[in-house]
Biopython code that builds the backbone (N, CA, C, O; Angstrom):
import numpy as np
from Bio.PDB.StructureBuilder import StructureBuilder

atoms = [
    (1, "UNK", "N", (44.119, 170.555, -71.987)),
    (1, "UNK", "CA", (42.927, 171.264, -72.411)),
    (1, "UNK", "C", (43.092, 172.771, -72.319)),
    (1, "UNK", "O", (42.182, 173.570, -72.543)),
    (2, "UNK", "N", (44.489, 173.131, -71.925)),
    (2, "UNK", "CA", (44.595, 174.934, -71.845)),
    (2, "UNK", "C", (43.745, 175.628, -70.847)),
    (2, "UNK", "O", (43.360, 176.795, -70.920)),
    (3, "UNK", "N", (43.361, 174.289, -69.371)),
    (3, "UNK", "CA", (43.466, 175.505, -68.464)),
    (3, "UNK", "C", (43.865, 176.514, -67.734)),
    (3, "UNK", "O", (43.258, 176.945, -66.755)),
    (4, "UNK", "N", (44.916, 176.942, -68.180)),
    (4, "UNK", "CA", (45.564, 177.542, -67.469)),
    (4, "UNK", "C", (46.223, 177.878, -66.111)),
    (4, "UNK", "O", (46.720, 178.928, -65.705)),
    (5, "UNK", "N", (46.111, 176.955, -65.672)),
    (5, "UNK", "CA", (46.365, 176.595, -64.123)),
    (5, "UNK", "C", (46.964, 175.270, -64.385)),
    (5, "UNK", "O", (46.506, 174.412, -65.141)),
    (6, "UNK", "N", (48.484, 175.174, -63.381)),
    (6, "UNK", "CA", (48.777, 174.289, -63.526)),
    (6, "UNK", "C", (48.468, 173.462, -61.947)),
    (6, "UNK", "O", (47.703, 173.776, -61.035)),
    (7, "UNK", "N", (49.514, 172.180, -62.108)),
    (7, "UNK", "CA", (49.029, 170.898, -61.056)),
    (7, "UNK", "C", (49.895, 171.735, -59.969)),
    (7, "UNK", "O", (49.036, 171.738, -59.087)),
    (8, "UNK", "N", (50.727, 172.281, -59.534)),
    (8, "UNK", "CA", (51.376, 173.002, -58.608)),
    (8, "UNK", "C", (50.486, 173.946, -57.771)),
    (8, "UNK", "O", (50.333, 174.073, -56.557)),
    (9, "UNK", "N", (49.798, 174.741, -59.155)),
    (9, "UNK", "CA", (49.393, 176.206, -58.609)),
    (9, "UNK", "C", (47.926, 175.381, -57.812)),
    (9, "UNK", "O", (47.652, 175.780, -56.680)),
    (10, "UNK", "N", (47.071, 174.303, -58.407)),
    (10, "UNK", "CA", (46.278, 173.853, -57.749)),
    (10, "UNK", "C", (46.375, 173.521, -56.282)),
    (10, "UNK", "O", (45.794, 174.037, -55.328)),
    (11, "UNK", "N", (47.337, 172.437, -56.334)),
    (11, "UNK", "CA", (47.858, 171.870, -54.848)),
    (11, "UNK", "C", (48.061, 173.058, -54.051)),
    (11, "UNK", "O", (47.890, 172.857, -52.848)),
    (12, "UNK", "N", (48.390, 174.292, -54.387)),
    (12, "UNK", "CA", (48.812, 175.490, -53.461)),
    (12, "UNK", "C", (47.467, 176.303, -52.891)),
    (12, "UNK", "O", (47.203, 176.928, -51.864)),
    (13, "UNK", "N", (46.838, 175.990, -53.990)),
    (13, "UNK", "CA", (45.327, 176.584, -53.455)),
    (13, "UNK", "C", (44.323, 176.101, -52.592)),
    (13, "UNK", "O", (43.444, 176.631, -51.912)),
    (14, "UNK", "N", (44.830, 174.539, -52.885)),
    (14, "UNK", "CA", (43.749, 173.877, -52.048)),
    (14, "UNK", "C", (44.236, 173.597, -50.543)),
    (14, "UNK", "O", (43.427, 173.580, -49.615)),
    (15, "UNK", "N", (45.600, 173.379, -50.365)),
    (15, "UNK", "CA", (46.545, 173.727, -49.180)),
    (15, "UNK", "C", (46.034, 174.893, -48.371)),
    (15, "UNK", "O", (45.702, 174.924, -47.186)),
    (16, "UNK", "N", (46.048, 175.892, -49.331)),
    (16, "UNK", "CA", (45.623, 177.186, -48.363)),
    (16, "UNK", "C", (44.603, 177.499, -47.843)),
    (16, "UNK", "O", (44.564, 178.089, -46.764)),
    (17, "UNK", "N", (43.288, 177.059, -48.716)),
    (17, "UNK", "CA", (42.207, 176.886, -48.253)),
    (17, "UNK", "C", (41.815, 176.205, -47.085)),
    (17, "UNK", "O", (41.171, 176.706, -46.163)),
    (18, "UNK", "N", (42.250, 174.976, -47.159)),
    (18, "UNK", "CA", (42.099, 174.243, -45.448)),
    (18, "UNK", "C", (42.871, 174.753, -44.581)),
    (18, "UNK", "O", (42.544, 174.575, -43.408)),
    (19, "UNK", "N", (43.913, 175.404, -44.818)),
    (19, "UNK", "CA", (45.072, 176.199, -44.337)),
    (19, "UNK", "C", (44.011, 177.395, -43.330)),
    (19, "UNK", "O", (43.965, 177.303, -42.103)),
    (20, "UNK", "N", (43.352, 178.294, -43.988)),
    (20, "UNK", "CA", (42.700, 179.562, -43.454)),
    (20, "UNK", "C", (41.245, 178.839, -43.130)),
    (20, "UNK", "O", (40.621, 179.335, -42.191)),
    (21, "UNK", "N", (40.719, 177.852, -43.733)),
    (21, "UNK", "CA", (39.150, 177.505, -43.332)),
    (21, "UNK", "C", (39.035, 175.949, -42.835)),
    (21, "UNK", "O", (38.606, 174.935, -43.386)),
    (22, "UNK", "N", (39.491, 176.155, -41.809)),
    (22, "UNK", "CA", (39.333, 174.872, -41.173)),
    (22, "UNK", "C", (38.325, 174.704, -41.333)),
    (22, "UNK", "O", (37.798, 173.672, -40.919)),
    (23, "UNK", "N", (37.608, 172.202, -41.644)),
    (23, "UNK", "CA", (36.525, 171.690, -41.920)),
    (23, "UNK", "C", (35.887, 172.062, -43.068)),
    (23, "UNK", "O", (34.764, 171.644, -43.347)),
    (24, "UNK", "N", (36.925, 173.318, -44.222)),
    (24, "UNK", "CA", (36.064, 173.285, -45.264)),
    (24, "UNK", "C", (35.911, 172.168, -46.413)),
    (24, "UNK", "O", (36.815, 171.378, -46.682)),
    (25, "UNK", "N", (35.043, 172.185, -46.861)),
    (25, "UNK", "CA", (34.488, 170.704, -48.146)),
    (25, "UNK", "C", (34.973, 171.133, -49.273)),
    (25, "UNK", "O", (34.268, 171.815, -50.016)),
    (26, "UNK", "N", (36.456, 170.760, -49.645)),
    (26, "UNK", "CA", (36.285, 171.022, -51.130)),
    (26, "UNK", "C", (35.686, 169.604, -52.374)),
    (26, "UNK", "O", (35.879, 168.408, -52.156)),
    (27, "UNK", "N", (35.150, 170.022, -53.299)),
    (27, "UNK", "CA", (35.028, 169.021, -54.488)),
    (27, "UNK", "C", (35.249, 169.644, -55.460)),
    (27, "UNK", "O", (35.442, 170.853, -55.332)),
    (28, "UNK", "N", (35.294, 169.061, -56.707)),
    (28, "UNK", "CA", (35.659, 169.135, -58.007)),
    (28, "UNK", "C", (35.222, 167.803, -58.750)),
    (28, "UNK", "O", (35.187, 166.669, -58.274)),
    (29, "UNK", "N", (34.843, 168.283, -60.244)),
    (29, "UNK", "CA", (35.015, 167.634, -61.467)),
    (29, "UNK", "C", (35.943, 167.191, -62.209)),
    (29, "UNK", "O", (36.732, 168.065, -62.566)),
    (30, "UNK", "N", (36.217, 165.834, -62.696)),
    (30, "UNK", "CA", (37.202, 165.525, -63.381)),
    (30, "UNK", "C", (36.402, 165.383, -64.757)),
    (30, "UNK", "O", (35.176, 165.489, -64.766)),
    (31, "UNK", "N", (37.258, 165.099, -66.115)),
    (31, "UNK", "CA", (37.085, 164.658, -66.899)),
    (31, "UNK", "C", (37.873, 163.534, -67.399)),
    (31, "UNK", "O", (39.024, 163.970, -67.379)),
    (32, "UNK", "N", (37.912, 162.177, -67.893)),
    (32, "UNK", "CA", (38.768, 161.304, -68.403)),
    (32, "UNK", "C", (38.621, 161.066, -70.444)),
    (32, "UNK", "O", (37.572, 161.125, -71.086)),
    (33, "UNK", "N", (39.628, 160.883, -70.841)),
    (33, "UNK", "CA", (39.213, 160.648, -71.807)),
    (33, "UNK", "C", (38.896, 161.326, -73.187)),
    (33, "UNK", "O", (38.391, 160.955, -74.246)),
    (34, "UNK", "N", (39.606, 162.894, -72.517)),
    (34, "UNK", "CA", (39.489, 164.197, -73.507)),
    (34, "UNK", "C", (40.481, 163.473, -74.942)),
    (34, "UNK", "O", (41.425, 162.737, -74.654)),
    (35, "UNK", "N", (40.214, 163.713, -76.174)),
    (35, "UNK", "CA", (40.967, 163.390, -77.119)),
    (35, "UNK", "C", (43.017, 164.209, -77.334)),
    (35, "UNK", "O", (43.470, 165.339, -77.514)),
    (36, "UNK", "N", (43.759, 162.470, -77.127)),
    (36, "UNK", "CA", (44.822, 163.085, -77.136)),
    (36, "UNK", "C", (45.181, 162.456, -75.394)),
    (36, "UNK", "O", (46.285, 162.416, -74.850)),
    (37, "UNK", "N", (43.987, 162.067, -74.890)),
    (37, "UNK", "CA", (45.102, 161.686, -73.675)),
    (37, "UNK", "C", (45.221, 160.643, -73.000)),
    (37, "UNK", "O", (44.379, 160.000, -72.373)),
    (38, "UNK", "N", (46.920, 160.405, -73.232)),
    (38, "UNK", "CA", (47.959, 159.458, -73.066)),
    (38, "UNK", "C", (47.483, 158.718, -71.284)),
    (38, "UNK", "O", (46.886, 159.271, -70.360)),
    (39, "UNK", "N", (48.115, 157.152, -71.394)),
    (39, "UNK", "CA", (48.170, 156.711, -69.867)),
    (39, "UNK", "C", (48.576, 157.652, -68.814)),
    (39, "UNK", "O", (47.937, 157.968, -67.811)),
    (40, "UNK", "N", (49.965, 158.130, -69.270)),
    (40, "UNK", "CA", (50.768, 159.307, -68.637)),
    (40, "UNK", "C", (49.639, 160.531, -68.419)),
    (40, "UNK", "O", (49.795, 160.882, -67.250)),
    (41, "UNK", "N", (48.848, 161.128, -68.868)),
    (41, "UNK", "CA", (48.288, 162.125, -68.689)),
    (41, "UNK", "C", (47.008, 161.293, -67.652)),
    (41, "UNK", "O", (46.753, 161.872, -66.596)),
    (42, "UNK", "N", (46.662, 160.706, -67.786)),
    (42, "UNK", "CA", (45.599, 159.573, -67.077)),
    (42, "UNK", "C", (46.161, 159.591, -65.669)),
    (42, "UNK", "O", (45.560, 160.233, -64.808)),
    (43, "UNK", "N", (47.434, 158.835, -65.332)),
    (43, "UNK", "CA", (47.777, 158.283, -64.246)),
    (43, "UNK", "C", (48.683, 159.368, -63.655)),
    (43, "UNK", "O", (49.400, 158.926, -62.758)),
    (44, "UNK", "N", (48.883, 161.014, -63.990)),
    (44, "UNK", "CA", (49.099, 162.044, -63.438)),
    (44, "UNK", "C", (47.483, 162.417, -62.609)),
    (44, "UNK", "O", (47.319, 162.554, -61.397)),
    (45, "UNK", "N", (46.384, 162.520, -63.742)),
    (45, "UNK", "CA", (45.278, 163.241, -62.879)),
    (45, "UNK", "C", (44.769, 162.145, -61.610)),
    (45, "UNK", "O", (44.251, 162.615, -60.598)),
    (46, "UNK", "N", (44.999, 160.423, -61.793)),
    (46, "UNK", "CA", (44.794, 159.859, -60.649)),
    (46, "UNK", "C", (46.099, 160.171, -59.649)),
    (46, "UNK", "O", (45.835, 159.897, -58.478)),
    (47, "UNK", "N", (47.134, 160.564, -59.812)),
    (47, "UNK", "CA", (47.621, 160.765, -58.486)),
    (47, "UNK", "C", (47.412, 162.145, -57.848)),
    (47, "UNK", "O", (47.851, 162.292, -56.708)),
    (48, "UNK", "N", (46.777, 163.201, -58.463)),
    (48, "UNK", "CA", (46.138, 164.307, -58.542)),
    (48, "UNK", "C", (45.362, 163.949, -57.254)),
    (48, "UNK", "O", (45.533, 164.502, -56.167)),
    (49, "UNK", "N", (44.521, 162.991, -57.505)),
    (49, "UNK", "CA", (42.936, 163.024, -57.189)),
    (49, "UNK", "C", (43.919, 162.481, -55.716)),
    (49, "UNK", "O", (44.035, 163.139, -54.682)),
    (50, "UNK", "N", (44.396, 161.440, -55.926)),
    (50, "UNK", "CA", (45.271, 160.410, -54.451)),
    (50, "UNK", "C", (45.584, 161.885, -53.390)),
    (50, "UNK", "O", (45.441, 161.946, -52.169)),
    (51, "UNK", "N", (45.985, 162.834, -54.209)),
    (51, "UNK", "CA", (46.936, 163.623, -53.554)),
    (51, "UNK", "C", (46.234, 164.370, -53.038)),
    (51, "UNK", "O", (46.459, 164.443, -51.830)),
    (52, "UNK", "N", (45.049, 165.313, -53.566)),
    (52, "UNK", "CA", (44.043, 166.329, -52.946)),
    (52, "UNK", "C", (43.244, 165.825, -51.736)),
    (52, "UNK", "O", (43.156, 166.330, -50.617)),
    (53, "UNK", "N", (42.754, 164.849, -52.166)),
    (53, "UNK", "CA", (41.484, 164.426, -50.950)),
    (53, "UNK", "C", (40.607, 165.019, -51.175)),
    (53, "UNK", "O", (40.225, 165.876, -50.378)),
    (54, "UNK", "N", (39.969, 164.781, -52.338)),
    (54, "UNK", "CA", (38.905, 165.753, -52.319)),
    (54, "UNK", "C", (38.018, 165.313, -51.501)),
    (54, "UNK", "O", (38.089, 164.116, -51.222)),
    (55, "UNK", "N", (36.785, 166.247, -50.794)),
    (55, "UNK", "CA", (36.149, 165.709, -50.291)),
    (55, "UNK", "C", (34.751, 165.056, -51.101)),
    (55, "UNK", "O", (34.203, 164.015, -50.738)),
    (56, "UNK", "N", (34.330, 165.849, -52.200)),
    (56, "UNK", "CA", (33.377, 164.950, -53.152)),
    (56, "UNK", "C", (34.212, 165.084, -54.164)),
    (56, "UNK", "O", (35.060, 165.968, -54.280)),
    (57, "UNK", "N", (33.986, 164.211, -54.910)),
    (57, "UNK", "CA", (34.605, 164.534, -56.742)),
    (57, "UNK", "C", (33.367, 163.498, -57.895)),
    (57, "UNK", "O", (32.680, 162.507, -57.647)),
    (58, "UNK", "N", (33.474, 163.981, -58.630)),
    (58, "UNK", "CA", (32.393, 163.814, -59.747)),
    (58, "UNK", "C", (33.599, 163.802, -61.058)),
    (58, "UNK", "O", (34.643, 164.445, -61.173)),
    (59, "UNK", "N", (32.913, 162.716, -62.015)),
    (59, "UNK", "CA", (33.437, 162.050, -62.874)),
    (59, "UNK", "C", (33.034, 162.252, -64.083)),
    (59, "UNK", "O", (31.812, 162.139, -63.986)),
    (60, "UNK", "N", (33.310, 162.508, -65.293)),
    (60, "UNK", "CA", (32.651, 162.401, -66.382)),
    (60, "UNK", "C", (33.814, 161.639, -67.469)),
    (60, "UNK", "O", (35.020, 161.462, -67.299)),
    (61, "UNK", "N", (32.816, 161.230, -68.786)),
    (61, "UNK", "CA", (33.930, 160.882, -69.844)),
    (61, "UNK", "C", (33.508, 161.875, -70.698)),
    (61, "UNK", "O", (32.384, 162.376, -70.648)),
    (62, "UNK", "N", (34.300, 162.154, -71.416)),
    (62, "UNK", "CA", (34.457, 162.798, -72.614)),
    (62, "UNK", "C", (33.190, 162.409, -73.950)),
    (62, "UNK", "O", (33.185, 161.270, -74.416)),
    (63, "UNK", "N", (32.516, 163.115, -74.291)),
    (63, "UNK", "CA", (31.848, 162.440, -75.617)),
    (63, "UNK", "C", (32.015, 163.374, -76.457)),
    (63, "UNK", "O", (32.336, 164.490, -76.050)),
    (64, "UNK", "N", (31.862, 163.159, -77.606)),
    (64, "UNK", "CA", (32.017, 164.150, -78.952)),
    (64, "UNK", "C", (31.150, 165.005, -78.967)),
    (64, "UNK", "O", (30.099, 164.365, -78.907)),
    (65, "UNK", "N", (30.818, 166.502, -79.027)),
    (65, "UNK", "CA", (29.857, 167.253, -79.700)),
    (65, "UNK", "C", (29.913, 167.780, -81.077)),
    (65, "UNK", "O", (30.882, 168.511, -81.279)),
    (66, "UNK", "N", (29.395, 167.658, -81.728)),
    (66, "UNK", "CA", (29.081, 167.929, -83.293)),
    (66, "UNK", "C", (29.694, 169.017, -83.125)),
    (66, "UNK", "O", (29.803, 169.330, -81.940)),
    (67, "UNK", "N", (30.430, 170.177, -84.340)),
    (67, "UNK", "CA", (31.264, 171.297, -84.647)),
    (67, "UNK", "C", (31.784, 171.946, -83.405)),
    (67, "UNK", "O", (31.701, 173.151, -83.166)),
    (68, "UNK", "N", (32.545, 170.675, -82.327)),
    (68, "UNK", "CA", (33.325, 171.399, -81.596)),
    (68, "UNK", "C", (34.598, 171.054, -82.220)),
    (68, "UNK", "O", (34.517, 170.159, -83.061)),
    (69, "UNK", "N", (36.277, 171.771, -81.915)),
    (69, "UNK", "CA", (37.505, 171.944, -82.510)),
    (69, "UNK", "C", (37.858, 170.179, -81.816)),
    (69, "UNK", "O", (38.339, 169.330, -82.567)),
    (70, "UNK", "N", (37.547, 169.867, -80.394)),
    (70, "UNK", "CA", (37.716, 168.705, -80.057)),
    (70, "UNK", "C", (37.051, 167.127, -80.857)),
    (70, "UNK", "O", (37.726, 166.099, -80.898)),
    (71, "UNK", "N", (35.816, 167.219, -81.363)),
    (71, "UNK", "CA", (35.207, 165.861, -81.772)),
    (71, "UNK", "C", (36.169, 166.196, -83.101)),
    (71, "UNK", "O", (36.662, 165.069, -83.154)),
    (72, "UNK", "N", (36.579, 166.651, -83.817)),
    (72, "UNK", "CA", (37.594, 166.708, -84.885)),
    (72, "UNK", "C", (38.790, 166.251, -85.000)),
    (72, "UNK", "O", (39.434, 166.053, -86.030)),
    (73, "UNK", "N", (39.211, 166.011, -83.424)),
    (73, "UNK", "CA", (40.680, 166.128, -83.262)),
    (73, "UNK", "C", (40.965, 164.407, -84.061)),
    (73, "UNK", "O", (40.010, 163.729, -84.437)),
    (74, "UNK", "N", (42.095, 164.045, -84.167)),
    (74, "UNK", "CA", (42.266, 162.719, -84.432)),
    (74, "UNK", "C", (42.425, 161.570, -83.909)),
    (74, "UNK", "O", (42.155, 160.517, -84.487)),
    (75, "UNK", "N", (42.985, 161.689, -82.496)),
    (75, "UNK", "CA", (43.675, 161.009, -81.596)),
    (75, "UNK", "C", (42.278, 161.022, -80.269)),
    (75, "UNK", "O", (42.285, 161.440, -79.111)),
    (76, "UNK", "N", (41.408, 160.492, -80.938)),
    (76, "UNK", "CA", (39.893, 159.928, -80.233)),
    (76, "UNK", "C", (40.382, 159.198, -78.912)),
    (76, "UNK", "O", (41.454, 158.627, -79.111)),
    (77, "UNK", "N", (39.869, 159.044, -77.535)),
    (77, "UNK", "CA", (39.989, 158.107, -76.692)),
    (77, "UNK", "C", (39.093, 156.805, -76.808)),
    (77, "UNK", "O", (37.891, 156.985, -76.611)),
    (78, "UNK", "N", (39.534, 155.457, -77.114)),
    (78, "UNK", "CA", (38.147, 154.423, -76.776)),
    (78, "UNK", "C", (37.347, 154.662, -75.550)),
    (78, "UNK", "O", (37.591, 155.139, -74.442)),
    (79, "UNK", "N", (36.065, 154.046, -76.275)),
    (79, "UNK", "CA", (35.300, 154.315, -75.097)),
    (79, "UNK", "C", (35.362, 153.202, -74.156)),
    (79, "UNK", "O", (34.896, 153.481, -73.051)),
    (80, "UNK", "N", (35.730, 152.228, -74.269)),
    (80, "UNK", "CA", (36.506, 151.017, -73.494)),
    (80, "UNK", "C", (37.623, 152.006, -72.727)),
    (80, "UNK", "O", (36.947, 152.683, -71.953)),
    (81, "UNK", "N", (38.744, 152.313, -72.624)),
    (81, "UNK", "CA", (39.836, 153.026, -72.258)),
    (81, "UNK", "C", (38.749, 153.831, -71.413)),
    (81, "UNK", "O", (38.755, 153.681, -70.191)),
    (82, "UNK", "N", (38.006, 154.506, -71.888)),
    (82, "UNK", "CA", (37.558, 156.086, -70.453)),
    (82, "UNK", "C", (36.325, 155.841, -69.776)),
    (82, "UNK", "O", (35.641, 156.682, -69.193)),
    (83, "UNK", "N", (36.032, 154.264, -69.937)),
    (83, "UNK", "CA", (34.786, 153.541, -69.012)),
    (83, "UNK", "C", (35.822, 152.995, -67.992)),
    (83, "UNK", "O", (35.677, 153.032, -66.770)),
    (84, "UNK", "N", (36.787, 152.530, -68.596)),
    (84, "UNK", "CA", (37.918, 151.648, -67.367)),
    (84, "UNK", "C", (38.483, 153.162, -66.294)),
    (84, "UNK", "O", (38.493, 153.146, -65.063)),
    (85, "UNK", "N", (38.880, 154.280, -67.112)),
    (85, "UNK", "CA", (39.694, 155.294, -66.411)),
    (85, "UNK", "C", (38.485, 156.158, -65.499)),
    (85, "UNK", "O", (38.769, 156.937, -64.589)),
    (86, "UNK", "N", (37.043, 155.828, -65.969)),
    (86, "UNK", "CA", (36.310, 156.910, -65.170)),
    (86, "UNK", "C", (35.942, 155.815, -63.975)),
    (86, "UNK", "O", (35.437, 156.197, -62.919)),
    (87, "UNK", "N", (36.171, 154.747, -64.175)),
    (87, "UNK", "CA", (36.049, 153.661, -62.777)),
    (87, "UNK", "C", (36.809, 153.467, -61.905)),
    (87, "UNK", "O", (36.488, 153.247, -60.737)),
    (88, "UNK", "N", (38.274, 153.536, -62.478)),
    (88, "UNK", "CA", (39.546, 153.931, -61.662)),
    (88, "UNK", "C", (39.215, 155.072, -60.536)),
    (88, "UNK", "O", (39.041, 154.785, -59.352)),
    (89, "UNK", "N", (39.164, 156.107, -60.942)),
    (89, "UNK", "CA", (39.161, 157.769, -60.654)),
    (89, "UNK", "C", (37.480, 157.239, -59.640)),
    (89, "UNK", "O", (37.726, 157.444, -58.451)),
    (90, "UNK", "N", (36.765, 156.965, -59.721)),
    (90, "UNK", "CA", (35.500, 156.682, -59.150)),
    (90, "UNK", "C", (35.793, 156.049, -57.953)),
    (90, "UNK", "O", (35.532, 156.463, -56.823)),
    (91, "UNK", "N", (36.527, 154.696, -58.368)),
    (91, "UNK", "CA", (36.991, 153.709, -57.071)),
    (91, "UNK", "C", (37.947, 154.142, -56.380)),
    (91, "UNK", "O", (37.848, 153.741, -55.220)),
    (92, "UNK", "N", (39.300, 155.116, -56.650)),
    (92, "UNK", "CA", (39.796, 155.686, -56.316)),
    (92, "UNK", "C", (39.318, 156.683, -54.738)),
    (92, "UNK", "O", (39.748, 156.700, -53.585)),
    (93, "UNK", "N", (37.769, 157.723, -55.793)),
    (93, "UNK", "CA", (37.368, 158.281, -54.647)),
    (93, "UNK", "C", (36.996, 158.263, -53.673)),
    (93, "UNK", "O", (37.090, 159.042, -52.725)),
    (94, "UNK", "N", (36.246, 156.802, -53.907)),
    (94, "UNK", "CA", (34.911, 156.331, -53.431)),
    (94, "UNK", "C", (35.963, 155.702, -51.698)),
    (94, "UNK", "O", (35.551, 155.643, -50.540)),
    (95, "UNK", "N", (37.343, 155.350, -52.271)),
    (95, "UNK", "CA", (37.915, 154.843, -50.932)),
    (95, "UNK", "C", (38.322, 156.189, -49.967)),
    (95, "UNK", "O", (38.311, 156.157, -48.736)),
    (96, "UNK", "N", (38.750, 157.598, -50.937)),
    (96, "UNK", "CA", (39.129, 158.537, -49.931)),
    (96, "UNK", "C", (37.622, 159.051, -49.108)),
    (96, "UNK", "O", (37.549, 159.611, -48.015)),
    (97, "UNK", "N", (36.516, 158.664, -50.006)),
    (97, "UNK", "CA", (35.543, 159.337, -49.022)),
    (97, "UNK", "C", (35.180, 158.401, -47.777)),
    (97, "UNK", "O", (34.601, 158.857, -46.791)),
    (98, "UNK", "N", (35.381, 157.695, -47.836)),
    (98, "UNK", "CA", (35.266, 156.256, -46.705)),
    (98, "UNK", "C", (35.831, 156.380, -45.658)),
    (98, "UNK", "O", (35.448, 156.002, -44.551)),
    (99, "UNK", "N", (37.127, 157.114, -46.041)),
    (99, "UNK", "CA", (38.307, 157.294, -45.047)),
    (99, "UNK", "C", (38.045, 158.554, -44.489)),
    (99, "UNK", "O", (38.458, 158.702, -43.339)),
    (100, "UNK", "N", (37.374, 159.641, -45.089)),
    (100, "UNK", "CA", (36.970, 161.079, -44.575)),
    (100, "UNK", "C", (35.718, 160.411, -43.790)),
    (100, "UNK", "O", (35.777, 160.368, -42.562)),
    (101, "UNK", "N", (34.783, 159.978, -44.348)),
    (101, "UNK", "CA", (33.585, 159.213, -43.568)),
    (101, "UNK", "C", (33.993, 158.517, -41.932)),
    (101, "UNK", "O", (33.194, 158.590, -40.998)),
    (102, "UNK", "N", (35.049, 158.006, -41.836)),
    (102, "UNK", "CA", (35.000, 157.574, -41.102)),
    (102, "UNK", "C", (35.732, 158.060, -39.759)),
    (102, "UNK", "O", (35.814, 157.507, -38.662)),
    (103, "UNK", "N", (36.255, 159.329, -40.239)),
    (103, "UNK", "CA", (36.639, 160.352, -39.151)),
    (103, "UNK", "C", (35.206, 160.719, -38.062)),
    (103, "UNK", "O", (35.119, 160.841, -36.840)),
    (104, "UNK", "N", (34.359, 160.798, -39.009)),
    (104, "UNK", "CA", (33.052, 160.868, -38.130)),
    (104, "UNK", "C", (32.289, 160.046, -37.923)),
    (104, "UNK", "O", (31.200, 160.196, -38.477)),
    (105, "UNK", "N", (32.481, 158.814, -37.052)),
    (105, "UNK", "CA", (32.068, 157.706, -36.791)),
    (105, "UNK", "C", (32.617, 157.888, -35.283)),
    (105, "UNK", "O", (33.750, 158.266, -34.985)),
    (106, "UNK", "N", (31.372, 157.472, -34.220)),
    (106, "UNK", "CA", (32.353, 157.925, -32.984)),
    (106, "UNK", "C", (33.004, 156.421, -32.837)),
    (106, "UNK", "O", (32.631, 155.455, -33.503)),
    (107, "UNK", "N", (34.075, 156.396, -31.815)),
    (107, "UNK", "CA", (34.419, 155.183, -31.724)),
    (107, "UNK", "C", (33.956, 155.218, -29.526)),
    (107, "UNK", "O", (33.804, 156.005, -28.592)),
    (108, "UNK", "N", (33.945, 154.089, -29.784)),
    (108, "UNK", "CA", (33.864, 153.619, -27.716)),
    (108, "UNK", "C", (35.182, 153.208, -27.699)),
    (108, "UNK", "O", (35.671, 152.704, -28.710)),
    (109, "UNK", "N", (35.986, 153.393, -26.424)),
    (109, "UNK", "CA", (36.640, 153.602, -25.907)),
    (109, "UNK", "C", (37.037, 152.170, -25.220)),
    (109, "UNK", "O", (37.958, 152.110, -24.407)),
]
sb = StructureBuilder()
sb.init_structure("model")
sb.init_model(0)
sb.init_chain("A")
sb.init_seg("    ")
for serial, (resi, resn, name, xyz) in enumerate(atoms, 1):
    if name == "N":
        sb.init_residue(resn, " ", resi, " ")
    sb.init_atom(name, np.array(xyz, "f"), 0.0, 1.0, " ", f" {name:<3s}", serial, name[0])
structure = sb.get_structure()
């Protein structure tokens, strides 16, 4: 999508951040399903997500907007394909927050 930031320069930022701010919350937005993208581009941003930890993350699919350069493009995603990939990426999270959740759970001894 030409953000300009790549998957490296991310991981380096978010490293540093917990790095200098201990207990800070990061989250982020994904998108699945942008036109044009491959399993391979799919199952890079889920090991993305495996890899950050985010602490919230939010999901969207892709839908067409009338006279944008994207609803034009040719290479459309099904909407079957980015209901399955935004459930992946969902269930995905839904286990890292469980696992952050449960750091704060006291335990007895």
């Amino acid at each position: 999508m030409g953000r300009g930031v790549s998957k490296s320069d991310l991981k380096k930022i978010i490293t540093k951040v917990r790095k200098l701010v201990p207990g800070v919350v990061i989250r982020t937005s994904v998108m699945v399903g942008f036109p044009g993208e491959t399993e391979e581009d799919f199952n890079e941003l889920l090991s993305f997500v495996k890899e950050a930890h985010f602490d919230h993350l939010g999901c969207f699919s892709y839908s067409q907007e009338a006279g944008t350069r994207a609803a034009k493009m040719n290479d459309q995603v099904d909407e079957v394909v980015k209901e399955t990939r935004h459930r992946q990426i969902m269930d995905l999270q839904s286990e890292i927050s469980q696992k952050k959740l449960n750091c704060y759970i006291r335990k007895d001894k």
